[in-house]
N, C-alpha and C positions, 0 to 999 in steps of 0.2 A: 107848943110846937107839934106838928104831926108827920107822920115818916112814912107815909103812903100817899107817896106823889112819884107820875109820871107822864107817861103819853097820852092825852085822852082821846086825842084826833089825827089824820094827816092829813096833808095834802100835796099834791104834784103837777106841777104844771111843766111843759115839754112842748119845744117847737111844733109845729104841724107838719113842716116839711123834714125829709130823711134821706140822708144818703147810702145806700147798699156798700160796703166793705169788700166785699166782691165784685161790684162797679167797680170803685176806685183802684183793686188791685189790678183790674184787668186795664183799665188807663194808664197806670202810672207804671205796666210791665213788671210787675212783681206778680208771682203766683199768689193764688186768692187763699192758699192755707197758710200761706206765712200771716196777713192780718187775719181771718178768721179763727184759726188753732192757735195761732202763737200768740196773739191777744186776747184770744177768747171774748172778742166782740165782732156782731155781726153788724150792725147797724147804728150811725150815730146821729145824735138832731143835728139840724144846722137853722139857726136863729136868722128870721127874714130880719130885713133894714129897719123893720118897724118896732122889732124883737129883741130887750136886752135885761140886765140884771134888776130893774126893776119891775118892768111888765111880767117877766116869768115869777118874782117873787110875789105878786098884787095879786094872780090868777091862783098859788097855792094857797097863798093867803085866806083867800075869800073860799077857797073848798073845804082846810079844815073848817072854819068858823060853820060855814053852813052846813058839813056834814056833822058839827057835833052840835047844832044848834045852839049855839055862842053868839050877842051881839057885841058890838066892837067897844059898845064903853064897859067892857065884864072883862077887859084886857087891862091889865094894870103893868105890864112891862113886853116891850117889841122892840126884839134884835135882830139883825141880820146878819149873817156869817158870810161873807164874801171873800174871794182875791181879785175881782173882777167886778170892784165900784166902779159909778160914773161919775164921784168928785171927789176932790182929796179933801173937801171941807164938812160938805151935806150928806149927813149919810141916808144908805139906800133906805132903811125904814122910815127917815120921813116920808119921802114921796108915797110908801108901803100907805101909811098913816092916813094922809090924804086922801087917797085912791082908795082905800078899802074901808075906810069910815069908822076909823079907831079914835075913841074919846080923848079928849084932853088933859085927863091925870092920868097917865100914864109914860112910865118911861119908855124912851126911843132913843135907840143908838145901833153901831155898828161895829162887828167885830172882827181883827183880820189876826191870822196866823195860816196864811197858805189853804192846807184843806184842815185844817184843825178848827180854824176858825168857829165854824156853828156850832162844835163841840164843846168850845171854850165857852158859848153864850148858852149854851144849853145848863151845862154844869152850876152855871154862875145864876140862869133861872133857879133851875131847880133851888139851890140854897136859899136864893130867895124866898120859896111856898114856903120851904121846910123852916126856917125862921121868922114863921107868922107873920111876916111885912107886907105880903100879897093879901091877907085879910077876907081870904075865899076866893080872890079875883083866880082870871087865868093868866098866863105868860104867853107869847106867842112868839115862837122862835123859827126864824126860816134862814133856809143854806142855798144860796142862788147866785150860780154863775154861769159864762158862758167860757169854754173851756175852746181855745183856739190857737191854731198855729200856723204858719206861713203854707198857702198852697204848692204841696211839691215834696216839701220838707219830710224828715224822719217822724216829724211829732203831731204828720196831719191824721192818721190814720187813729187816733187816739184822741181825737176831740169829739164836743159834746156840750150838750147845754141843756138846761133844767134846773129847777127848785122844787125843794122840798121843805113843807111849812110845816112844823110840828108844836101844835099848841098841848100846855103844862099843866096840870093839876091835880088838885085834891081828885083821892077818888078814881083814880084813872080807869078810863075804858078799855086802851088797850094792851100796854106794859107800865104795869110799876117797878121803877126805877130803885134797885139797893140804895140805900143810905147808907154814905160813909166808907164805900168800898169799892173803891177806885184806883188800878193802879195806872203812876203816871210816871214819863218819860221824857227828857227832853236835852240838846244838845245844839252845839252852835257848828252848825255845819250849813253848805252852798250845795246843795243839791238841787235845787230846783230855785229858779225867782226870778222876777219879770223889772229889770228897770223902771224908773217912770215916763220914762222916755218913749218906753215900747207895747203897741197892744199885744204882742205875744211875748209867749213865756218863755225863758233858756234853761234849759233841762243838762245836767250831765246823766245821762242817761243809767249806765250801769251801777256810777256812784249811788244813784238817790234809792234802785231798788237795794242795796245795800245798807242805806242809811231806813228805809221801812222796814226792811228785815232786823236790822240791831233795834229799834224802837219797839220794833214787836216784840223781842226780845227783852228786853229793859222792862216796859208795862206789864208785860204776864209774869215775870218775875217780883214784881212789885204787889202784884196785884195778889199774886199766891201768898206772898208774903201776911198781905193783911188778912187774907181768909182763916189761913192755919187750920186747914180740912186736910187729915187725911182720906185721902180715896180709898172705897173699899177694895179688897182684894181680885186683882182681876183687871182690875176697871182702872181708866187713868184720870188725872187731875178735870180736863175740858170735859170728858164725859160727866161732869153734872151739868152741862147743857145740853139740852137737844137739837141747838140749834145755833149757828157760829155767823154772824155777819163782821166782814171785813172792811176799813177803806177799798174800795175797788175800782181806779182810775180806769183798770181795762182786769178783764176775770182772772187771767194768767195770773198777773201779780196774789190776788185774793190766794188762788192754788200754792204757790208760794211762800207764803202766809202762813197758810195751812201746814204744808208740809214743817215747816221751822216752830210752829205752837207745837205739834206734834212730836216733834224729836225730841223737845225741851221734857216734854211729857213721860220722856222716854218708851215711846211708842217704837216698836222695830220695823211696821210697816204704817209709816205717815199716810199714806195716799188712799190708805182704806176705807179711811171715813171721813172723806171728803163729798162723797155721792151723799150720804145720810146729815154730817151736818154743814155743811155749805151749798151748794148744787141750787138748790129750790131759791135762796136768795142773790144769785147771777142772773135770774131770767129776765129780770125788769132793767139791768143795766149792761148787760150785752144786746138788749134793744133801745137803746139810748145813747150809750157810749159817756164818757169822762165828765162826770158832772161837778168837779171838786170837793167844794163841803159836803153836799148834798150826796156825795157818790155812799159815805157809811149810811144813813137816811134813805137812798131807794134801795139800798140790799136789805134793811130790815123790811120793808115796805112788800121787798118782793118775795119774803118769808113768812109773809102774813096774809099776802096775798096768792102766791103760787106754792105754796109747801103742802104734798100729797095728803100729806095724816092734819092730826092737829097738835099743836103748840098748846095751845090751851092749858092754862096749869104749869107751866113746864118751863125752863127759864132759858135764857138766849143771852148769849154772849156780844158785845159790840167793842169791836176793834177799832179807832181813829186815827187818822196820822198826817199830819201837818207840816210841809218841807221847813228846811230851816233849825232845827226840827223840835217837836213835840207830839207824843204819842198818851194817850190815854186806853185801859180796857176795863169796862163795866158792863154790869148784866141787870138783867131784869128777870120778869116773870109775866107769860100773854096771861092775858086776864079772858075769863068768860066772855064770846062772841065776836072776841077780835077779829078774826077771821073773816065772818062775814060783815062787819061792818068796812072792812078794806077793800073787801071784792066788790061792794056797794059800788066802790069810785067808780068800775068799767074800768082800769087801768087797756090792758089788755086790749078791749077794744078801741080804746082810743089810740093807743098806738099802731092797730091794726088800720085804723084810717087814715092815717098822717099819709101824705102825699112824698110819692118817691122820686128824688130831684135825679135829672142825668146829670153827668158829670159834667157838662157845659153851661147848665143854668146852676150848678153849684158855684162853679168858678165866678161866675157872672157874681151872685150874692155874694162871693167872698168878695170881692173887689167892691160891690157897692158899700159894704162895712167899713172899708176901710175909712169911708168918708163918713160916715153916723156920727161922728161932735160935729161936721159942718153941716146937716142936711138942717136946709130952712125948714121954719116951723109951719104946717099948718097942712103939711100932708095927709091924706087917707087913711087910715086905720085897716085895716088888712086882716088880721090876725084875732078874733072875739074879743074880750071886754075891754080889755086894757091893754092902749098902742102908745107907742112914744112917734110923738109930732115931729119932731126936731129940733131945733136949737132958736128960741126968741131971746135980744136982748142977754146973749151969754147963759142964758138959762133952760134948761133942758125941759121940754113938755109932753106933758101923756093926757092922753082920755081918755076916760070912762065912758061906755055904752051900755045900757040895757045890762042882765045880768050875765053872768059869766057861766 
């Protein structure tokens, strides 16, 4: 068995097209700090016609693999972490499979629990390495949804779309992952969930930050429990990381988060070191907006990628949390050159490229989604390597192009 396993790669793939937050406040006559400040998001993707949980998952896919130089038969298990599959039979990582040229011993499946999801499949990788059944391979674990709500509504200014593929192993390049110290949390509550009837989701809105707040509370409680570190003098429990990534459907909540790990800690002023250990890991997903599974995955991403100093050596805390509910918190430690094998990706400027929608051609693409299970198959591809065609024969189709 060996106990140094974790992140060795990432990847992210993100609409091209974006809508301003301060656009839509000024459309929809709300002032532009109530979404800006009071969600602490500026900007969110919005996924074209041709754009959905599979093609976003197939593009992060193939960047970890090529930025860690991995071919697809050295994957010996691929999961997908979604709440926003396109079948309730087929899950998203076959099509992942197909599309991105992953061998045929290998397991594939999918995994749902709200946004906890990827985490669950994460977890349940990992044990896998650490129980020598992976046999050297890698894992390949991606969190890919598209995060949507009725145009108009209280819950539109909080969507979002994107994936984040995170491939597992021995050795890790850029976090290894603790063994065996994990605290976890979970309860049977209606805070968030989407019928199957419905492509958007029904939120009770103040309940559910309440139900992340109690599960935050529940996991750090759990999770101190199994460490049994006193903190030196002075200093509190969280400060043995440097670096704190949260679920963050929109930043607010993350600060909230914070503030309540904080108290627990017995900290008298929470909000102190919120600049020092969260801050750096909002910058990649207040230009993106609500990614669900994926949303803890671009906060570490954005901590690796935009944090001032360095990580390096230094361990990071990761919060999860999954409506319905289940909550998880476990840490790591950034391994030597992580840093710049993240910046590698161009995050940053590729989001600096993405094309800024007005609010009339938004509207537009939200309305033609809504028809995406009946668009005929054999449309245009729009969007780089991997476009979903439309629907042949009840069956959903994408293609591949040239590389990604």
């Amino acid at each position: 068995m060996t106990s140094t396993v974790g992140i060795d790669a990432l990847g992210v793939a993100v609409p091209s097209t974006c809508v301003r937050l301060e656009d839509l406040a000024v459309a929809r006559n709300v002032e532009p700090a109530k979404f800006l400040q009071g969600l602490g998001t500026r900007v969110m993707g919005v996924a074209l016609p041709d754009e959905d949980t599979v093609t976003l998952a197939a593009r992060a896919a193939h960047e970890a693999l090529q930025s860690a130089g991995v071919r697809g038969d050295e994957v010996g298990l691929l999961a997908v972490g979604t709440e926003t599959a396109v079948d309730h039979s087929k899950p998203v990582a076959s099509y992942v499979q197909g599309l991105v040229g992953i061998g045929s011993n290998c397991r594939v499946f999918e995994t749902k629990h709200a946004c906890y999801g990827g985490t669950a499949a994460l977890q349940l990788a990992l044990d896998w390495i650490r129980s020598g059944s992976a046999r050297g391979r890698k894992a390949l674990v991606i969190c890919s949804d598209i995060a949507r709500y009725g145009v108009g509504t209280p819950g539109e200014p909080t969507q979002g779309a994107g994936a984040v593929a995170i491939l597992l192993g021995e050795a890790p390049r850029l976090v290894a992952l603790e063994p065996g110290v994990s605290g976890v949390y979970s309860q049977d509550v209606h805070d968030f969930w989407r019928p199957l009837y419905s492509k958007d989701a029904l939120v009770d809105g103040h309940y559910s930050v309440k139900c992340y707040l109690d599960a935050l509370e529940g996991a750090w409680r759990n999770y101190r429990e199994l460490v049994a570190e006193v903190p030196p003098a002075g200093s509190f429990f969280s400060d043995r990381f440097a670096a704190l990534a949260y679920h963050v459907p929109y930043g607010k909540l993350a600060r909230k988060g914070h503030q309540r790990l904080r108290e627990l800690d017995g900290d008298p002023t929470p909000d102190t070191s919120f600049a020092r250990l969260v801050e750096p890991g909002l910058v990649l997903p207040s230009l993106v907006g609500n990614i669900y599974t994926g949303s803890l995955y671009l906060s570490l991403t954005s901590l690796l990628a935009c944090h001032p100093g360095s990580l390096e050596g230094q361990r990071v805390g990761l919060f999860s949390y999954g409506s319905g509910s289940c909550a998880e918190f476990f840490g790591g430690t950034v391994q030597p050159g992580a840093h710049a094998r993240v910046r590698a990706l161009g995050l940053m400027e590729r989001l600096e490229a993405r094309r800024v929608l007005g609010i009339p051609e938004y509207e537009a693409i939200m309305r033609e989604r809504e028809l995406i299970d009946e668009r005929p198959a054999g449309a245009a591809t729009e969007t780089g390597a991997f476009g979903y065609l439309g629907v042949e024969q009840e069956r959903r189709t994408y293609a591949r192009r040239g590389a990604a």
